[in-house]
TIVO-2410 file (N, C-alpha, C; in nm, 3 decimals):
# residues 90
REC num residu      c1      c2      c3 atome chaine
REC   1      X  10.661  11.306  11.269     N      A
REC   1      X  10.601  11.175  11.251    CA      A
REC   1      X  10.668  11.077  11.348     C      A
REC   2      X  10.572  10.994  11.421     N      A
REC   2      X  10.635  10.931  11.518    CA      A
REC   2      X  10.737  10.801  11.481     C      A
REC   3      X  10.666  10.710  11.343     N      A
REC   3      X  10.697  10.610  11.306    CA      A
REC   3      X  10.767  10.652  11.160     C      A
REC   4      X  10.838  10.626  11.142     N      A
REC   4      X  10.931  10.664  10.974    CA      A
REC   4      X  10.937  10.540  10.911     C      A
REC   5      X  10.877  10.510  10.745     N      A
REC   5      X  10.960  10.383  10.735    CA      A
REC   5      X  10.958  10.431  10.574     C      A
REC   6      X  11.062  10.362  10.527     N      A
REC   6      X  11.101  10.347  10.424    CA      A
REC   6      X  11.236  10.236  10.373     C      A
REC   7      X  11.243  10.224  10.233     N      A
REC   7      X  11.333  10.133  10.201    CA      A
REC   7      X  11.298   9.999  10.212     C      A
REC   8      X  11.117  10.031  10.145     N      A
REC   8      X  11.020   9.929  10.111    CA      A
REC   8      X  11.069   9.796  10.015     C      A
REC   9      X  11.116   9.669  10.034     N      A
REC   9      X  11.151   9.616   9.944    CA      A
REC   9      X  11.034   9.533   9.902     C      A
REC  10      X  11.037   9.414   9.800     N      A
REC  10      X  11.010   9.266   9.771    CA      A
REC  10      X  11.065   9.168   9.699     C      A
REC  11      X  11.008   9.117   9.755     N      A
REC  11      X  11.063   8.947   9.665    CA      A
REC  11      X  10.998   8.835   9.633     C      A
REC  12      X  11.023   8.797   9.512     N      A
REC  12      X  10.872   8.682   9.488    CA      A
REC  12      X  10.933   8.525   9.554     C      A
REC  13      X  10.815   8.463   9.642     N      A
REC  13      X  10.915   8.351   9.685    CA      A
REC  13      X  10.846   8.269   9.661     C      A
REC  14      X  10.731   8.233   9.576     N      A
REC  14      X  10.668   8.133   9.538    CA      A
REC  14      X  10.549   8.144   9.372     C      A
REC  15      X  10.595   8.122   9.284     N      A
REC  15      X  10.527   8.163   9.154    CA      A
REC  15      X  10.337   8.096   9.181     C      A
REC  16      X  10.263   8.149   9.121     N      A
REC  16      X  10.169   8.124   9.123    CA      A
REC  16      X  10.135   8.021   9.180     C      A
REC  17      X   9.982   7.949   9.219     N      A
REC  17      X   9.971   7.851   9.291    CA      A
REC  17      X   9.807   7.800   9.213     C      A
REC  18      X   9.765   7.715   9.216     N      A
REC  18      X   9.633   7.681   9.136    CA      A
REC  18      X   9.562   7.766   9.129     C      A
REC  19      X   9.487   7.916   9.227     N      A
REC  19      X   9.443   7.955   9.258    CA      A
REC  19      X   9.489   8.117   9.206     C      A
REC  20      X   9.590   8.123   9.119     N      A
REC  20      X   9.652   8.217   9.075    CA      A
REC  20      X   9.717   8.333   9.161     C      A
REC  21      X   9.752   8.260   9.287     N      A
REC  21      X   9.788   8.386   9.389    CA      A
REC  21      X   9.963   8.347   9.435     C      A
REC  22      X  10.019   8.454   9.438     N      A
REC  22      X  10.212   8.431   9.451    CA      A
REC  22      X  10.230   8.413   9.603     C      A
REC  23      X  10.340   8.390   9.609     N      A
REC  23      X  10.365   8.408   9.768    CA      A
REC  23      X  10.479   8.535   9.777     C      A
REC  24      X  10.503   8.623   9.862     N      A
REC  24      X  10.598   8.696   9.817    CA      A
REC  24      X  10.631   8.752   9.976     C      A
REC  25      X  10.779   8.761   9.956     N      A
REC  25      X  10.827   8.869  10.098    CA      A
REC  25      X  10.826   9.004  10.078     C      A
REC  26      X  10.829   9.080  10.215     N      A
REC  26      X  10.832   9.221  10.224    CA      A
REC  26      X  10.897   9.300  10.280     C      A
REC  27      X  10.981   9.384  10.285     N      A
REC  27      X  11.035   9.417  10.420    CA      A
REC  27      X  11.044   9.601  10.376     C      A
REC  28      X  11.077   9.590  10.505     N      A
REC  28      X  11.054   9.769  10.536    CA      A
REC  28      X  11.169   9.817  10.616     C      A
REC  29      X  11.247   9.919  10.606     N      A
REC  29      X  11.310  10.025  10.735    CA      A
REC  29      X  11.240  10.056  10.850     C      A
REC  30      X  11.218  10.041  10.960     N      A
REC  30      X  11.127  10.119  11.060    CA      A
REC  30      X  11.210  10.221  11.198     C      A
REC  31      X  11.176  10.279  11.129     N      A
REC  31      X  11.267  10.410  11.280    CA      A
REC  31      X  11.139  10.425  11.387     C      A
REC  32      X  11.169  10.488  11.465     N      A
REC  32      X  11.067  10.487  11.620    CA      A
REC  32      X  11.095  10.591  11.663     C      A
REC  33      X  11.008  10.678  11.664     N      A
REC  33      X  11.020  10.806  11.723    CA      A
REC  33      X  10.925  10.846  11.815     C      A
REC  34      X  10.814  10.735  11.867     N      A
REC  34      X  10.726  10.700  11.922    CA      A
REC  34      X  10.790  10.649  12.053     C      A
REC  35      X  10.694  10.694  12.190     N      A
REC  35      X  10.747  10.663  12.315    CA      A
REC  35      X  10.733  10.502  12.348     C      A
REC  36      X  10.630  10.441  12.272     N      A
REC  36      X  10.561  10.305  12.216    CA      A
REC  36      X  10.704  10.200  12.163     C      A
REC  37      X  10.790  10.085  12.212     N      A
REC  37      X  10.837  10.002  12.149    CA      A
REC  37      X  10.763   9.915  12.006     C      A
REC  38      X  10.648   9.935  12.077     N      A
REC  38      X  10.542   9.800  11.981    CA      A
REC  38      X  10.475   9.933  11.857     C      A
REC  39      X  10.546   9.861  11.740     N      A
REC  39      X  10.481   9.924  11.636    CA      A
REC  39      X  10.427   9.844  11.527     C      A
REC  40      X  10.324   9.896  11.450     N      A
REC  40      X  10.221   9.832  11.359    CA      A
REC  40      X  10.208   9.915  11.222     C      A
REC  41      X  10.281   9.894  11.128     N      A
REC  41      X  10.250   9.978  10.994    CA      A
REC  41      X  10.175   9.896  10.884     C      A
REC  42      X  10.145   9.990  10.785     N      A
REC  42      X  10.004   9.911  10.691    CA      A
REC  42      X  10.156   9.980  10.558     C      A
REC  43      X  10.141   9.889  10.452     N      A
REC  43      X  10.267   9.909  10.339    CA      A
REC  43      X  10.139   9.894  10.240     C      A
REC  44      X  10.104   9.991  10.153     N      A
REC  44      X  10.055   9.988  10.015    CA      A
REC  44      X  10.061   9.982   9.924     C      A
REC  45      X  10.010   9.870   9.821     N      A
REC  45      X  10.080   9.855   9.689    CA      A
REC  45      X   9.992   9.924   9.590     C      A
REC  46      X  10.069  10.010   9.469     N      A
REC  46      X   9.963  10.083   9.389    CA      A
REC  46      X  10.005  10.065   9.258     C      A
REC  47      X   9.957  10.094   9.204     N      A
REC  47      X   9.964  10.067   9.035    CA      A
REC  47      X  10.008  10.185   8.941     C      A
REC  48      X  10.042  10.194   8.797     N      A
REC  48      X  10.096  10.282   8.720    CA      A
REC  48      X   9.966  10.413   8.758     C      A
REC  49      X   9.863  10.376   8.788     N      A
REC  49      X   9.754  10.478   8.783    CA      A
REC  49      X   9.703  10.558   8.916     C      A
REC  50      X   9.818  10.487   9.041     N      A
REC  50      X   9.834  10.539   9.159    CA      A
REC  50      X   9.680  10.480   9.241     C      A
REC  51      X   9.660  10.340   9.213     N      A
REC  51      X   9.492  10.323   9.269    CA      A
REC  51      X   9.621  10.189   9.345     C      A
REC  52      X   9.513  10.178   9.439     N      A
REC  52      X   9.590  10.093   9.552    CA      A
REC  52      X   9.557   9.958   9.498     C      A
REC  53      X   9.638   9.816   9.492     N      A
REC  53      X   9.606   9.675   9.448    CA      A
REC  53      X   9.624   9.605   9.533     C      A
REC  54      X   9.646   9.646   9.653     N      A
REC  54      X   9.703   9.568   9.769    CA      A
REC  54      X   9.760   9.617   9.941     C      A
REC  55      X   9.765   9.549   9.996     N      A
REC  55      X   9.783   9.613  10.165    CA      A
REC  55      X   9.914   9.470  10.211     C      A
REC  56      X   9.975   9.530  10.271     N      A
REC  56      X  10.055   9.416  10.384    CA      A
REC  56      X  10.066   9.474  10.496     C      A
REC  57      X  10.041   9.446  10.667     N      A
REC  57      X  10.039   9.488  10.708    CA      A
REC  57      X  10.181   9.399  10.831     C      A
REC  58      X  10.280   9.479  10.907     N      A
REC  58      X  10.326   9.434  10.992    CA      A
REC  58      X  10.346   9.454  11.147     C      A
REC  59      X  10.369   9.365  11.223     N      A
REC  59      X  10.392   9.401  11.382    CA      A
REC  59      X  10.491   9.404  11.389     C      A
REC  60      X  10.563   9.478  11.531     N      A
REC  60      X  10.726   9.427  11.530    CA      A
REC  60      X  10.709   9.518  11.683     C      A
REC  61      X  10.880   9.497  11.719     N      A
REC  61      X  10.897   9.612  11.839    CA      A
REC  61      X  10.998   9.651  11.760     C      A
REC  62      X  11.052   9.791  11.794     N      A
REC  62      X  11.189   9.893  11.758    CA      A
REC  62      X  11.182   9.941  11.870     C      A
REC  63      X  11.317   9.962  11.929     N      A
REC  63      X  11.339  10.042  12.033    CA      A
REC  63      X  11.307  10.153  11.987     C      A
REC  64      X  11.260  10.245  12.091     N      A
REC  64      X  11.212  10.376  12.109    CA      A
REC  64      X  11.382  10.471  12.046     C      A
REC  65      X  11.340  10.522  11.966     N      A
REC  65      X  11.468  10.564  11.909    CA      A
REC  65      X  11.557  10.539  11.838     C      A
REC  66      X  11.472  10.391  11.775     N      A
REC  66      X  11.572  10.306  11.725    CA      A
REC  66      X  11.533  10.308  11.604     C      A
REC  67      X  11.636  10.186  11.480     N      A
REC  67      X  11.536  10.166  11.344    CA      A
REC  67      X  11.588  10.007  11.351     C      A
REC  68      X  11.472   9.946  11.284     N      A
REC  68      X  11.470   9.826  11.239    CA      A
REC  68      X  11.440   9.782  11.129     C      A
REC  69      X  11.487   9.691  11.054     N      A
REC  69      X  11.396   9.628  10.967    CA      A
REC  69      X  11.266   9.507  10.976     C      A
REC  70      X  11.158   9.556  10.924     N      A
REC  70      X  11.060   9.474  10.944    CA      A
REC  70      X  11.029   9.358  10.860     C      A
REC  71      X  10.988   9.259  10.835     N      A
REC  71      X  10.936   9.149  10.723    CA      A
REC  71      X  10.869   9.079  10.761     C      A
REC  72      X  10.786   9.048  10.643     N      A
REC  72      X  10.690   8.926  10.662    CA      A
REC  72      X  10.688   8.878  10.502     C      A
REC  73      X  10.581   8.760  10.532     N      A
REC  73      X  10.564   8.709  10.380    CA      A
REC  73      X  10.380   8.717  10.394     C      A
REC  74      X  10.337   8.699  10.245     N      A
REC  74      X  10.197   8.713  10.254    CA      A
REC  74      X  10.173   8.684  10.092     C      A
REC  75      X  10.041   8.688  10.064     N      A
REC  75      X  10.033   8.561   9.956    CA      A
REC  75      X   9.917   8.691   9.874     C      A
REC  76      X   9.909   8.699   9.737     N      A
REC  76      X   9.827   8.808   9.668    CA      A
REC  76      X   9.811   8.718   9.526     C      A
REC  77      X   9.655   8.796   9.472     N      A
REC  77      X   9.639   8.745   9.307    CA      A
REC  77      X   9.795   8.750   9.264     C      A
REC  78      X   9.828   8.739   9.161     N      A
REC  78      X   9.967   8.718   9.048    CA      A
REC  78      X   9.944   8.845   8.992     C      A
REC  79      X   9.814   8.879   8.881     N      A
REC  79      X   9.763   8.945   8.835    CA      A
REC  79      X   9.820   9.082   8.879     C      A
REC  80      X   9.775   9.124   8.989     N      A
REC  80      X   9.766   9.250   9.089    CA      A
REC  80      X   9.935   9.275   9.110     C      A
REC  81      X  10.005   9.121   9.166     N      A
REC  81      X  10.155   9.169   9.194    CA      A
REC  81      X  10.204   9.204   9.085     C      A
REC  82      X  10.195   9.161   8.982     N      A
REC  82      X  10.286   9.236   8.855    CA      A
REC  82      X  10.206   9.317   8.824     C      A
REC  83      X  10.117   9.440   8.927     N      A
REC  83      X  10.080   9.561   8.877    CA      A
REC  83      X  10.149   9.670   8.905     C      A
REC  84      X  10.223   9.614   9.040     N      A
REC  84      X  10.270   9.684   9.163    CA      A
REC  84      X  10.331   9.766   9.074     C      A
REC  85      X  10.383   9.909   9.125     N      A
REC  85      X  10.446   9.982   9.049    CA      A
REC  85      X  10.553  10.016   9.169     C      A
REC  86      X  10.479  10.056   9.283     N      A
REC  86      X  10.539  10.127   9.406    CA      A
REC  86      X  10.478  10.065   9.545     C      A
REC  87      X  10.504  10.046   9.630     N      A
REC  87      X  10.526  10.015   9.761    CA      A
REC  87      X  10.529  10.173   9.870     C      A
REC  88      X  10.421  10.199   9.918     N      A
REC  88      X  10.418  10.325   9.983    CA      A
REC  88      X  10.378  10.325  10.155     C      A
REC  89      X  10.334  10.386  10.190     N      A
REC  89      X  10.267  10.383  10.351    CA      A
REC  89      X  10.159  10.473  10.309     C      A
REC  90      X  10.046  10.451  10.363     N      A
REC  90      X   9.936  10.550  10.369    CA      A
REC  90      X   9.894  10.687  10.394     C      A
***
C-alpha cells in the first residue's frame, strides 16, 4: 500500500450550533510510500452497525518515505457524531 494511515483521532471543538451540526477536529498518521509527496486521503466515520455516517477528507504533502500527521476541522449533524463508533479509511 502506497499511503498508510492510521492513529485516527478526534475532538469536539464546538458543541452544536442552531442548525444542530458540531464543529470537530481530525487528525490522522500518514506514512508515504508513494513516489508522489502530495497526498489526499478520505477518513470514514461508521456506526455500531458498521454503515458509514460520515466522510472527512484531507490534503497534505509527506515526504516520500516519510510519516506525518494530518488535520483538519470540519463541521457534521451532532446526531451522526455521537454515532461515530470508529474512524477508518476506505
Amino acid at each position: 500500500m502506497d499511503i498508510v494511515v492510521s492513529d485516527i483521532a478526534t475532538r469536539l471543538v464546538k458543541n452544536e450550533d442552531d442548525d444542530g451540526d458540531v464543529t470537530y477536529a481530525i487528525k490522522a498518521s500518514v506514512e508515504n510510500h508513494s513516489d508522489d509527496e502530495s497526498v489526499w486521503i478520505t477518513l470514514q466515520a461508521v456506526d455500531a452497525d458498521e454503515f458509514e455516517v460520515g466522510t472527512a477528507h484531507r490534503e497534505g504533502t509527506v515526504p516520500r518515505g516519510g510519516k506525518r500527521t494530518l488535520t483538519t476541522q470540519s463541521f457534521m449533524n451532532g446526531d451522526a457524531f455521537r454515532r461515530i463508533v470508529r474512524w477508518q479509511t476506505p
